[in-house]
MARFIPA-966372 format. One record per residue: y, x, z of N, C-alpha, C in turn; residue number from 0. Coordinates in Angstrom, 1 decimal. Layout:
N
+--------+--------+--------+--------+--------+--------+--------+--------+--------+-----+
:   n.yy :   n.xx :   n.zz :  ca.yy :  ca.xx :  ca.zz :   c.yy :   c.xx :   c.zz : num :
+--------+--------+--------+--------+--------+--------+--------+--------+--------+-----+
:      Y :      X :      Z :      Y :      X :      Z :      Y :      X :      Z : NUM :
...
+--------+--------+--------+--------+--------+--------+--------+--------+--------+-----+
***
This chain:
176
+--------+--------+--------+--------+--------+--------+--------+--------+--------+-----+
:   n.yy :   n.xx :   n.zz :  ca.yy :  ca.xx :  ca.zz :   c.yy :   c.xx :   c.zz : num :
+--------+--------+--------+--------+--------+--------+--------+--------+--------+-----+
:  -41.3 :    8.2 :  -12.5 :  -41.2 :    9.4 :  -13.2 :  -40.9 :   10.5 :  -12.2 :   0 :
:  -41.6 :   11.3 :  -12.6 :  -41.3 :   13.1 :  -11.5 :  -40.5 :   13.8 :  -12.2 :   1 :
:  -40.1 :   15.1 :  -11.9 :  -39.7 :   16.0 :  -12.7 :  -40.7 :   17.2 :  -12.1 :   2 :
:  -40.3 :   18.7 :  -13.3 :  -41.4 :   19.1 :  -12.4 :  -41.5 :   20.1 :  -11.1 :   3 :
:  -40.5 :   19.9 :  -10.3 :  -40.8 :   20.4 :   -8.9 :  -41.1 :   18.8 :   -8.1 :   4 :
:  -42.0 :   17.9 :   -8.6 :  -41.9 :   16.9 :   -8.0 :  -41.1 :   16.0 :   -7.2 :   5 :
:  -39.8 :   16.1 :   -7.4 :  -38.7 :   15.2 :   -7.5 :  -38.9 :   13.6 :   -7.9 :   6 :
:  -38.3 :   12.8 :   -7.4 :  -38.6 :   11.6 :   -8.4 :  -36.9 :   11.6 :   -9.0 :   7 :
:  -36.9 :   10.7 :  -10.0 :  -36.1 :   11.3 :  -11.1 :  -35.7 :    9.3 :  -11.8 :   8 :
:  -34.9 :    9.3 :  -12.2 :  -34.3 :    8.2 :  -12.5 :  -33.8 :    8.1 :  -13.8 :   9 :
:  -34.8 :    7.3 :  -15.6 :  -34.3 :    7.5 :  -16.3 :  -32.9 :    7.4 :  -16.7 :  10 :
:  -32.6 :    8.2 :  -17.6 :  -30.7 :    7.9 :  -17.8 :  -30.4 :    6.5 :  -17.9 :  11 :
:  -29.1 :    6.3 :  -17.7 :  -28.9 :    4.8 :  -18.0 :  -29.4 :    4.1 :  -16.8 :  12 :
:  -30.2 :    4.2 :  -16.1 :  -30.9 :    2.9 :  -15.1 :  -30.0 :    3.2 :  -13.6 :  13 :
:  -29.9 :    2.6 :  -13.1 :  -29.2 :    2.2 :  -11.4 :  -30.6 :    2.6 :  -11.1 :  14 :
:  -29.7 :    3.3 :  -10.0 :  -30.6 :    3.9 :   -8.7 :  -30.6 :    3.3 :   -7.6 :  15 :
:  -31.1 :    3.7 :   -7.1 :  -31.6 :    2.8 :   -5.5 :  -29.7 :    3.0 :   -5.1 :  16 :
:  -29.3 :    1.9 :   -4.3 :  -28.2 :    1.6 :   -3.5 :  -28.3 :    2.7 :   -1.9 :  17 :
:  -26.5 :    3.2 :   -2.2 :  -26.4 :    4.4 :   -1.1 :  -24.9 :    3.4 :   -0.9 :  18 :
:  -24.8 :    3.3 :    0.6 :  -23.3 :    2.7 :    1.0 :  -23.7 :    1.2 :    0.3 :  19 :
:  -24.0 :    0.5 :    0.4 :  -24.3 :   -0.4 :   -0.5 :  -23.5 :   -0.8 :   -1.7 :  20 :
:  -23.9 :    0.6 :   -2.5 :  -23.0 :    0.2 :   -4.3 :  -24.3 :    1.2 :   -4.3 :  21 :
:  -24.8 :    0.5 :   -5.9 :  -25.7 :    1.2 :   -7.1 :  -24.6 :    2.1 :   -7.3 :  22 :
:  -25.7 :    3.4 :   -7.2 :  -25.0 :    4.7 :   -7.7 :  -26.0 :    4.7 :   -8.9 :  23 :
:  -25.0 :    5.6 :  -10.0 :  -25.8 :    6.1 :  -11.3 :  -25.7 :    7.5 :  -11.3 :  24 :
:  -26.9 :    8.3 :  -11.2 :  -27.0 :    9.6 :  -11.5 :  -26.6 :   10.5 :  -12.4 :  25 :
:  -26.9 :   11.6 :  -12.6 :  -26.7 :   12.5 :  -13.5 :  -27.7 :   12.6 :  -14.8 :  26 :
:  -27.6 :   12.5 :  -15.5 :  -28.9 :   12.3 :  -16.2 :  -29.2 :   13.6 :  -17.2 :  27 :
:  -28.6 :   14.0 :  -16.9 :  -28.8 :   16.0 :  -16.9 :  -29.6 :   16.7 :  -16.2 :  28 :
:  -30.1 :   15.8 :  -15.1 :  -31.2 :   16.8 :  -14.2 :  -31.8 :   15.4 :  -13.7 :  29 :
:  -31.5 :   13.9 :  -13.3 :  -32.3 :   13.1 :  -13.4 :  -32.8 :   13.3 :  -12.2 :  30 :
:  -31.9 :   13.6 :  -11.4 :  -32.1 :   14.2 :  -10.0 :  -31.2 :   12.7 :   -8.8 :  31 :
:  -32.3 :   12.5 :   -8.2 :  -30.9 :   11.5 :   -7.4 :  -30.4 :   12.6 :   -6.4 :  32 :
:  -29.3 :   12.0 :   -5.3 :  -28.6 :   13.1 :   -4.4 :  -29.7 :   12.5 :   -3.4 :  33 :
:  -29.7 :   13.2 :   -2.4 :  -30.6 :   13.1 :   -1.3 :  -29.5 :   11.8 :   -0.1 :  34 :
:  -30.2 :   11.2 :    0.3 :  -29.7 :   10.4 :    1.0 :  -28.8 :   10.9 :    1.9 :  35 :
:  -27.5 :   10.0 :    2.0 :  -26.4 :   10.7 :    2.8 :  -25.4 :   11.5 :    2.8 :  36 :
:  -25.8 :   12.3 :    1.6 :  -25.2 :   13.4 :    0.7 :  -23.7 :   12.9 :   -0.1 :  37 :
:  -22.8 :   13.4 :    0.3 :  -21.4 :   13.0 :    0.2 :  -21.2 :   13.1 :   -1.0 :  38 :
:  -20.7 :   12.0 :   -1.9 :  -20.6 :   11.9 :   -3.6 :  -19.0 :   13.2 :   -3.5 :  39 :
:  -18.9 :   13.7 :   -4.5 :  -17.8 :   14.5 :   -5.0 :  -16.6 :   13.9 :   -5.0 :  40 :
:  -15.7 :   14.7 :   -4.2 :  -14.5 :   13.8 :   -4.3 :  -13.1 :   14.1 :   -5.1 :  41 :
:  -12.9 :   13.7 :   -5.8 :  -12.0 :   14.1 :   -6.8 :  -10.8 :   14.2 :   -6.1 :  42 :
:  -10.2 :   15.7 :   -6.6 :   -8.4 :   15.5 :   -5.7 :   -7.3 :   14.0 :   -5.9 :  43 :
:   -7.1 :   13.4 :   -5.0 :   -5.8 :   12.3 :   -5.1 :   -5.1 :   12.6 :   -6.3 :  44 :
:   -4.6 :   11.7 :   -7.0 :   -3.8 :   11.8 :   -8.2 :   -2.5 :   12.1 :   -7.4 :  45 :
:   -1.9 :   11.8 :   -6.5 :   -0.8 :   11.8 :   -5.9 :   -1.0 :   13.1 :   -4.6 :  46 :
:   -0.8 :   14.0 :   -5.6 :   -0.6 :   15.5 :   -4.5 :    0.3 :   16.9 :   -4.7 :  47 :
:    0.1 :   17.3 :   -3.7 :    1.6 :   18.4 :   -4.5 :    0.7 :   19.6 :   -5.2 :  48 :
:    1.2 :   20.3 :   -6.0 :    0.6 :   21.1 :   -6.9 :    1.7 :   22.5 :   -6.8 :  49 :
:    0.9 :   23.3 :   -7.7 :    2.1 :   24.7 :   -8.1 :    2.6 :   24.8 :   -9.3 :  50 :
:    3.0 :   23.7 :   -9.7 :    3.7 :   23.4 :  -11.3 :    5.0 :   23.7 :  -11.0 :  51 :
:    5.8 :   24.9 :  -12.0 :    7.1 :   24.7 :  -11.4 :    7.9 :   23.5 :  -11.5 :  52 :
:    8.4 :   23.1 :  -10.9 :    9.7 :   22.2 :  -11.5 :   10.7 :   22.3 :  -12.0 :  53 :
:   10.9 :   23.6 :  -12.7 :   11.3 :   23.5 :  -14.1 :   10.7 :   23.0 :  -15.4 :  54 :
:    9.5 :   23.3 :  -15.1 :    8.4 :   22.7 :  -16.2 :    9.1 :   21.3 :  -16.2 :  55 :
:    8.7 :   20.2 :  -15.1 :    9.1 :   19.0 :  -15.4 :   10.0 :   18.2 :  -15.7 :  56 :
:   11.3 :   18.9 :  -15.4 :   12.4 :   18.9 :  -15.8 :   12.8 :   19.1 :  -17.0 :  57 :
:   12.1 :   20.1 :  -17.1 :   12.4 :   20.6 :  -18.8 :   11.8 :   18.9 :  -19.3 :  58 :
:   11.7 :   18.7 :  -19.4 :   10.5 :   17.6 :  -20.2 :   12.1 :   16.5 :  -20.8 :  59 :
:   13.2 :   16.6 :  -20.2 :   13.9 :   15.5 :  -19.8 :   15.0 :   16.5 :  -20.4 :  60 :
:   15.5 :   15.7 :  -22.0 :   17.0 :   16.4 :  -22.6 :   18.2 :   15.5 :  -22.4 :  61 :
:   19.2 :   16.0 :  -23.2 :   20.4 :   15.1 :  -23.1 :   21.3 :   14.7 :  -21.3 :  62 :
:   21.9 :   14.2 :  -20.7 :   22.6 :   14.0 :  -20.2 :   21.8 :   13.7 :  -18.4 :  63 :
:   20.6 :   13.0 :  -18.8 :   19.6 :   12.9 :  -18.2 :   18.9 :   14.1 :  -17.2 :  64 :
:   19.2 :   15.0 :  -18.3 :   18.4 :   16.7 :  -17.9 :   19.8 :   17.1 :  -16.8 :  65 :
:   20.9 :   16.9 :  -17.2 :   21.9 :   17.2 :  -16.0 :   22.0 :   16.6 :  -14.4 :  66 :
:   21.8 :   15.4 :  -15.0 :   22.0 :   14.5 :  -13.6 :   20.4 :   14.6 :  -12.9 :  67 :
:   19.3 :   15.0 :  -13.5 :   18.1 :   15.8 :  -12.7 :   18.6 :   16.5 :  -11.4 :  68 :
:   19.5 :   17.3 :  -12.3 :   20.0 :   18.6 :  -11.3 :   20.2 :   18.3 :  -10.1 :  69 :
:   21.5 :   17.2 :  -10.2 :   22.1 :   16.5 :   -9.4 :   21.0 :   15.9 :   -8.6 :  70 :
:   20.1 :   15.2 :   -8.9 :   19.1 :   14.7 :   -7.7 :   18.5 :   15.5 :   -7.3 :  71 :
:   18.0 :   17.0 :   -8.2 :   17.4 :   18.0 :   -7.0 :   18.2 :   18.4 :   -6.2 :  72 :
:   19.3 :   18.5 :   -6.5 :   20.4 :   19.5 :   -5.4 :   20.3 :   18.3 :   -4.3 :  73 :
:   21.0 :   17.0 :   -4.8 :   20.9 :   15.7 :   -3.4 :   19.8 :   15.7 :   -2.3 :  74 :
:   18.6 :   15.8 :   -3.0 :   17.1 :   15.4 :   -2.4 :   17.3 :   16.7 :   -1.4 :  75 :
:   17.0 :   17.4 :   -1.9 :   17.2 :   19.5 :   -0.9 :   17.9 :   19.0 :    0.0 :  76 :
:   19.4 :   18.8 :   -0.2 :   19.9 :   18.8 :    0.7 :   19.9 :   17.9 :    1.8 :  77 :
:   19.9 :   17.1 :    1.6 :   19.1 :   15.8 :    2.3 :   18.2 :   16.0 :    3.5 :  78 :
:   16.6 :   16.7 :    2.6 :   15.6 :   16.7 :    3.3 :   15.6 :   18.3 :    3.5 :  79 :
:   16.5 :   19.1 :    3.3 :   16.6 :   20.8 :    3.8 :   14.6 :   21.3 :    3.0 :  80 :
:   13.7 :   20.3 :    2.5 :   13.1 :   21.2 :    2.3 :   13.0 :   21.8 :    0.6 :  81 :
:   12.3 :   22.3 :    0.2 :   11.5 :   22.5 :   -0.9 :   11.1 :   21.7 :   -2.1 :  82 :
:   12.2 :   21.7 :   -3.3 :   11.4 :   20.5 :   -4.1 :    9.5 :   21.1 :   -4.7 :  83 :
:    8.8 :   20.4 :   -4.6 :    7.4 :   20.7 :   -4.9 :    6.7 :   19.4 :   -6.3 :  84 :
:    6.2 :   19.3 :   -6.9 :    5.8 :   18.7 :   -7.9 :    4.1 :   18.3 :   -7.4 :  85 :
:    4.7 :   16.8 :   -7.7 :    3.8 :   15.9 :   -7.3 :    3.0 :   14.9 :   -8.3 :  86 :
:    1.7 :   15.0 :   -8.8 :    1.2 :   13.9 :   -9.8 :    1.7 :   14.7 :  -11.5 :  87 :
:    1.8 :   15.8 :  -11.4 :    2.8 :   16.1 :  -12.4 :    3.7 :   15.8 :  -13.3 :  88 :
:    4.6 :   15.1 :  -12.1 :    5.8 :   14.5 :  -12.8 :    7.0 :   14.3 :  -11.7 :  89 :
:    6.0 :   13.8 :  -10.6 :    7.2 :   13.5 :   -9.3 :    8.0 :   14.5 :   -8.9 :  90 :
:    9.0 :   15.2 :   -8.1 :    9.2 :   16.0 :   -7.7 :    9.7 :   15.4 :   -6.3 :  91 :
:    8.9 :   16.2 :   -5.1 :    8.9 :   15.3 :   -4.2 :    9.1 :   16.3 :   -2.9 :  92 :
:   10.0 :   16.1 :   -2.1 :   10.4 :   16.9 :   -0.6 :   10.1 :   16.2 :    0.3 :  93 :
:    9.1 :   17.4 :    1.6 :    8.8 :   17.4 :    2.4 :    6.9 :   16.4 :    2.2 :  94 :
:    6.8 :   16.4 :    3.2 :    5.4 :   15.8 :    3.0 :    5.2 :   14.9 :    4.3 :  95 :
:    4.5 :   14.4 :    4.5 :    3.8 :   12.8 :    5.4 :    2.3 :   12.8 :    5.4 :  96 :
:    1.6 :   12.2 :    6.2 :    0.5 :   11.6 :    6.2 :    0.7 :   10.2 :    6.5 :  97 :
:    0.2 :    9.0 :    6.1 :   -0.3 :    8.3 :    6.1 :   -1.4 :    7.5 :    6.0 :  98 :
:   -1.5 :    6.3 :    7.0 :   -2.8 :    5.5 :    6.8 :   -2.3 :    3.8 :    7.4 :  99 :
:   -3.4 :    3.2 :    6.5 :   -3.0 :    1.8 :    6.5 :   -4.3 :    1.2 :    7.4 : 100 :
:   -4.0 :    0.1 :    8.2 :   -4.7 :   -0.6 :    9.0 :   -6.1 :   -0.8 :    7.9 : 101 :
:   -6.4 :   -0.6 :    6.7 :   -7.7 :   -0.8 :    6.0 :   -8.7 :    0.8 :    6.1 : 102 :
:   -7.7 :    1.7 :    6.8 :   -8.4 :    2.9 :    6.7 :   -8.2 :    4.0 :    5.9 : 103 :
:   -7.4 :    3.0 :    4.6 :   -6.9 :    4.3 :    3.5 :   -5.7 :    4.8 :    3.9 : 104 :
:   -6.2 :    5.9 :    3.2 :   -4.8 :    7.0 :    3.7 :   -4.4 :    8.6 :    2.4 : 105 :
:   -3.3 :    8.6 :    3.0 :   -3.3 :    9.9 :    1.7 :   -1.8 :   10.4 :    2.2 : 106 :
:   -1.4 :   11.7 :    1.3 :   -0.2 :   12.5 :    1.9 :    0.8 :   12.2 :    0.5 : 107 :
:    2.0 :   11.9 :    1.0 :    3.0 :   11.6 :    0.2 :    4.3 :   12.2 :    0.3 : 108 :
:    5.4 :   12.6 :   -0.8 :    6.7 :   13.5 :   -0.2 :    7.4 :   12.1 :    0.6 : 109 :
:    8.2 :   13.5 :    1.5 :    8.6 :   12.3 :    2.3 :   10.4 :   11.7 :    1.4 : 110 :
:   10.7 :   12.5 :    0.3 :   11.7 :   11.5 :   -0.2 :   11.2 :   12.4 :   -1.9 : 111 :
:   11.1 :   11.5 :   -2.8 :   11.3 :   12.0 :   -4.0 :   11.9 :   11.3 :   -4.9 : 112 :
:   11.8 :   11.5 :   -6.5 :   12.2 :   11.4 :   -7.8 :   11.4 :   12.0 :   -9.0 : 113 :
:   11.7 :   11.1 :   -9.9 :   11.0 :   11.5 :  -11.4 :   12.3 :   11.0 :  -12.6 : 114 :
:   12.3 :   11.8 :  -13.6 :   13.1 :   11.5 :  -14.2 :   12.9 :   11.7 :  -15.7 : 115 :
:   12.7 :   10.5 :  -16.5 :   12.3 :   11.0 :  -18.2 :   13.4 :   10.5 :  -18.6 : 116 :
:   13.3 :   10.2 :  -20.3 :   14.6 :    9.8 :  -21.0 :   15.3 :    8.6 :  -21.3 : 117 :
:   14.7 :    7.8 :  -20.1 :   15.2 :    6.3 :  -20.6 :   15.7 :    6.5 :  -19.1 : 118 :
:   15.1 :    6.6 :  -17.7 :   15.5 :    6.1 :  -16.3 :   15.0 :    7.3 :  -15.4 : 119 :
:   16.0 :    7.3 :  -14.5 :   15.7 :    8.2 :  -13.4 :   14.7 :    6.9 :  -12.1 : 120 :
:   13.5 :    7.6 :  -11.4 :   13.0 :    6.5 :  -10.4 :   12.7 :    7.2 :   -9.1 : 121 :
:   13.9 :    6.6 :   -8.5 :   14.2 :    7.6 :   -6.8 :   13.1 :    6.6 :   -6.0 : 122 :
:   12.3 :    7.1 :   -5.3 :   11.1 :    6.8 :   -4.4 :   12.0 :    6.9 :   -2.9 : 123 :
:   11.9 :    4.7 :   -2.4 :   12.0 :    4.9 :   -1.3 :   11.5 :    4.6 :   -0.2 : 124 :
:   11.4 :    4.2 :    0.8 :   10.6 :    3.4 :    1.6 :   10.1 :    2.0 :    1.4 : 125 :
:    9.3 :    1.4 :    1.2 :    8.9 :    0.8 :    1.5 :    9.4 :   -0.9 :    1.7 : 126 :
:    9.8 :   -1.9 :    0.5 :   10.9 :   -3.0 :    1.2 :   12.7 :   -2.5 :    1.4 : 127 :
:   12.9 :   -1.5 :    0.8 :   14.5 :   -0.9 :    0.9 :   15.5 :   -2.3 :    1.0 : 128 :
:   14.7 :   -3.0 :   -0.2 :   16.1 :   -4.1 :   -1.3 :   16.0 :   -5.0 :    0.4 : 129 :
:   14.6 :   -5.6 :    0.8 :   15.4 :   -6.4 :    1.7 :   15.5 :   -6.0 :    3.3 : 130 :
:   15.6 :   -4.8 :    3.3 :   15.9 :   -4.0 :    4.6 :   17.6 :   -3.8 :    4.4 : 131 :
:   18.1 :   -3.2 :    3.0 :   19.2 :   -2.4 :    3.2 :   20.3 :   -3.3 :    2.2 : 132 :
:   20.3 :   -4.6 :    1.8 :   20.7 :   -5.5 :    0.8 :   22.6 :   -4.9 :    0.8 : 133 :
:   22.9 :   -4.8 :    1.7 :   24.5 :   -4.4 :    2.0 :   24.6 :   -3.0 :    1.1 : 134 :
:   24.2 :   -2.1 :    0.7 :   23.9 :   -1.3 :    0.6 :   24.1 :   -1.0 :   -1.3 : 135 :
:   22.7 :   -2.4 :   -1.4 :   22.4 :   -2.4 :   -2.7 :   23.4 :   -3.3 :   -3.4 : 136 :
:   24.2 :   -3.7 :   -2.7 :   25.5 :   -4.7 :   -2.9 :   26.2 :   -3.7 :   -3.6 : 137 :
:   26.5 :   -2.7 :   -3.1 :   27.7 :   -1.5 :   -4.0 :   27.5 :   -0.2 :   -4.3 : 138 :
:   25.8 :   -0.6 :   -4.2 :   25.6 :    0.8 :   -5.3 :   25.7 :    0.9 :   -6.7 : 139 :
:   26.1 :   -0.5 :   -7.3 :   26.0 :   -0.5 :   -8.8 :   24.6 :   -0.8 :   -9.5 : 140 :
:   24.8 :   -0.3 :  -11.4 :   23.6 :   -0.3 :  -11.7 :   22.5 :    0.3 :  -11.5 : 141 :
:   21.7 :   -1.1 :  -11.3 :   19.9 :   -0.5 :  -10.9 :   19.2 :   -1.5 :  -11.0 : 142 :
:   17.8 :   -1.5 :  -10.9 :   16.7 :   -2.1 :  -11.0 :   15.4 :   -1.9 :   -9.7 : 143 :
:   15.0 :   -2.3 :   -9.2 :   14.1 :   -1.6 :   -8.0 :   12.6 :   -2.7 :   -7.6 : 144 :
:   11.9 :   -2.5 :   -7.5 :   10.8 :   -2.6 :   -7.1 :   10.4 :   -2.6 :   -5.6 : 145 :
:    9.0 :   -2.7 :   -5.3 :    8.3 :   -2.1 :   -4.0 :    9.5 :   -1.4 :   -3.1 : 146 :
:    9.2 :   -0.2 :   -4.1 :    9.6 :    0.9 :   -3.5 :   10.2 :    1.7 :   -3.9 : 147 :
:   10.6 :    1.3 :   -5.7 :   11.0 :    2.5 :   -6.6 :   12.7 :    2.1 :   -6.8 : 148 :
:   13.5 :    2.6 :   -7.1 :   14.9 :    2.3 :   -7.2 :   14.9 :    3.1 :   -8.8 : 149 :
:   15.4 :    2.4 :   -9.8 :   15.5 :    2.2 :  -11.5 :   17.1 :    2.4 :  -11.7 : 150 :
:   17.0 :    3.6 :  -11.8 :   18.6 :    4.0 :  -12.8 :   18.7 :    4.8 :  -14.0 : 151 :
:   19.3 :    3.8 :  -14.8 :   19.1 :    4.8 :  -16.1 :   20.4 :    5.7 :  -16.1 : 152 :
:   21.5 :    5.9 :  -15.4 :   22.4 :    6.8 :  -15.2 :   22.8 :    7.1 :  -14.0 : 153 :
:   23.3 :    8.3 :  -13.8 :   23.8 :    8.0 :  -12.3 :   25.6 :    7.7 :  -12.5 : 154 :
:   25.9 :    8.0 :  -14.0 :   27.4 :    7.6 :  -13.8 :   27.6 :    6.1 :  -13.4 : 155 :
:   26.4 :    5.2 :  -13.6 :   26.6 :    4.2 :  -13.6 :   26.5 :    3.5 :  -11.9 : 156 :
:   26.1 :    4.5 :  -10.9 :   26.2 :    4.2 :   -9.5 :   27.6 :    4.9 :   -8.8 : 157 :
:   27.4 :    4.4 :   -7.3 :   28.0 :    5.2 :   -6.3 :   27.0 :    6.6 :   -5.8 : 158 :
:   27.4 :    7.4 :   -5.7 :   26.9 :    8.1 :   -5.4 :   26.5 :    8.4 :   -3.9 : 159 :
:   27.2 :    8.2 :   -3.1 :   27.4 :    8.0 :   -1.9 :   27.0 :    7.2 :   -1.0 : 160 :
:   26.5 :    6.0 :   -1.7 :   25.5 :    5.1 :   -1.7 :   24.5 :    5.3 :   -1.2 : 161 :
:   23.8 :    6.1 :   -2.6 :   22.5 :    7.0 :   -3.1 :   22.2 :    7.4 :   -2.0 : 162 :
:   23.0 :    8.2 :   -1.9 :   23.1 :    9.0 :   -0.5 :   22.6 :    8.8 :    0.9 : 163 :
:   23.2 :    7.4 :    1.2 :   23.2 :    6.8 :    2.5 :   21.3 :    6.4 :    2.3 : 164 :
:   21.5 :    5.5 :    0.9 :   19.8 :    4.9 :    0.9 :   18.9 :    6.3 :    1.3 : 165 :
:   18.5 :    7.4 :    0.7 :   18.1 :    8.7 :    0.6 :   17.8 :    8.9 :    2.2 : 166 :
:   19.0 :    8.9 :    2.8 :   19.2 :    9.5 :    4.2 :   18.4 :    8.1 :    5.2 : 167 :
:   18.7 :    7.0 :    5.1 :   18.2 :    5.9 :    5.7 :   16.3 :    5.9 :    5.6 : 168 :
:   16.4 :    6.0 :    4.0 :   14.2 :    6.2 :    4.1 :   14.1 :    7.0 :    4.2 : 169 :
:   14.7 :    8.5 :    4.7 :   14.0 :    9.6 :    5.4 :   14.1 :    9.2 :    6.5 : 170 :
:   15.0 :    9.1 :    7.3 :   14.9 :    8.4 :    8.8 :   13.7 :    7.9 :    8.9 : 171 :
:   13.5 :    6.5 :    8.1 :   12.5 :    5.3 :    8.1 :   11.1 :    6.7 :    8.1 : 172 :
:   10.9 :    7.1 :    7.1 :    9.8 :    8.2 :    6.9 :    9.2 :    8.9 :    8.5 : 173 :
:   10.4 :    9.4 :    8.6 :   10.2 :   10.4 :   10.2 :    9.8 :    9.9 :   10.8 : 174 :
:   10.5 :    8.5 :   11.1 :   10.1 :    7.6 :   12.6 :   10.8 :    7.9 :   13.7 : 175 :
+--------+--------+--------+--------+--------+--------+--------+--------+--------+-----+
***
């Protein structure tokens, strides 16, 4: 099939010739393949900083929860002396990094953040914290953690000071 500036043209629905070796599927609005080589569209990272205020996200978060927010923005600032910025729109995340992993991928991340809705606050830390920093997690109190994510549904229910130390430790780890 042509179209008519003599194009060849790829009915809707059908796989097109292989570019990178993956079948790409066209547009089928113009029926137009991309010219070989021609760099597919790249969609922004879901995980990037934006100009959302963070109030906006904050606001999202009532009751007792909405207070002790405060409290991790003021910690985080002070901490990392920078700028809280809103990340994914939800994160709120200080300073920034590049990274890349021996597979090639790579992307920019805050270098310490937090998110906070109405069941749990989730402080973002390096990478392996629980069995880097176990002494640590010994007398911080209640929590829950992951990878990388540290799970508190209060902060009355921690040390604070703690927090702190972890916070101050995966920025180190972050800098290098």
């Amino acid at each position: 099939m042509t179209t008519d500036d003599g194009d060849s043209a790829v009915a809707p629905g059908t796989p097109s010739t292989t570019i990178n070796g993956a079948s790409a599927w066209y547009d089928v609005l113009t029926l137009k393949a991309p010219a070989q080589g021609t760099p597919m569209a790249q969609k922004q990272p879901a995980m990037s900083p934006s100009e959302q205020p963070v109030s906006e996200v904050l606001d999202r978060v009532t009751g007792p929860r909405r207070a002790e927010a405060d409290e991790l923005l003021a910690l985080h600032a002070e901490i990392t002396g920078a700028k809280p910025v809103v990340w994914a729109g939800r994160i709120i995340g200080f300073g920034e990094y590049e990274y890349r992993y021996e597979s090639g991928h790579g992307g920019r991340a805050p270098e310490l953040a937090f998110a906070t809705n109405n069941t749990k606050h989730t402080i973002y830390l390096t990478e392996n914290f629980t069995e880097r920093w176990p002494d640590l997690l010994e007398q911080l109190g209640s929590y829950k953690a992951s990878k990388a994510c540290l799970y508190i549904t209060r902060l009355t229910r921690i040390d604070l000071g703690v927090l702190r130390t972890l916070l101050e430790r995966s920025l180190a780890d972050t800098r290098g």
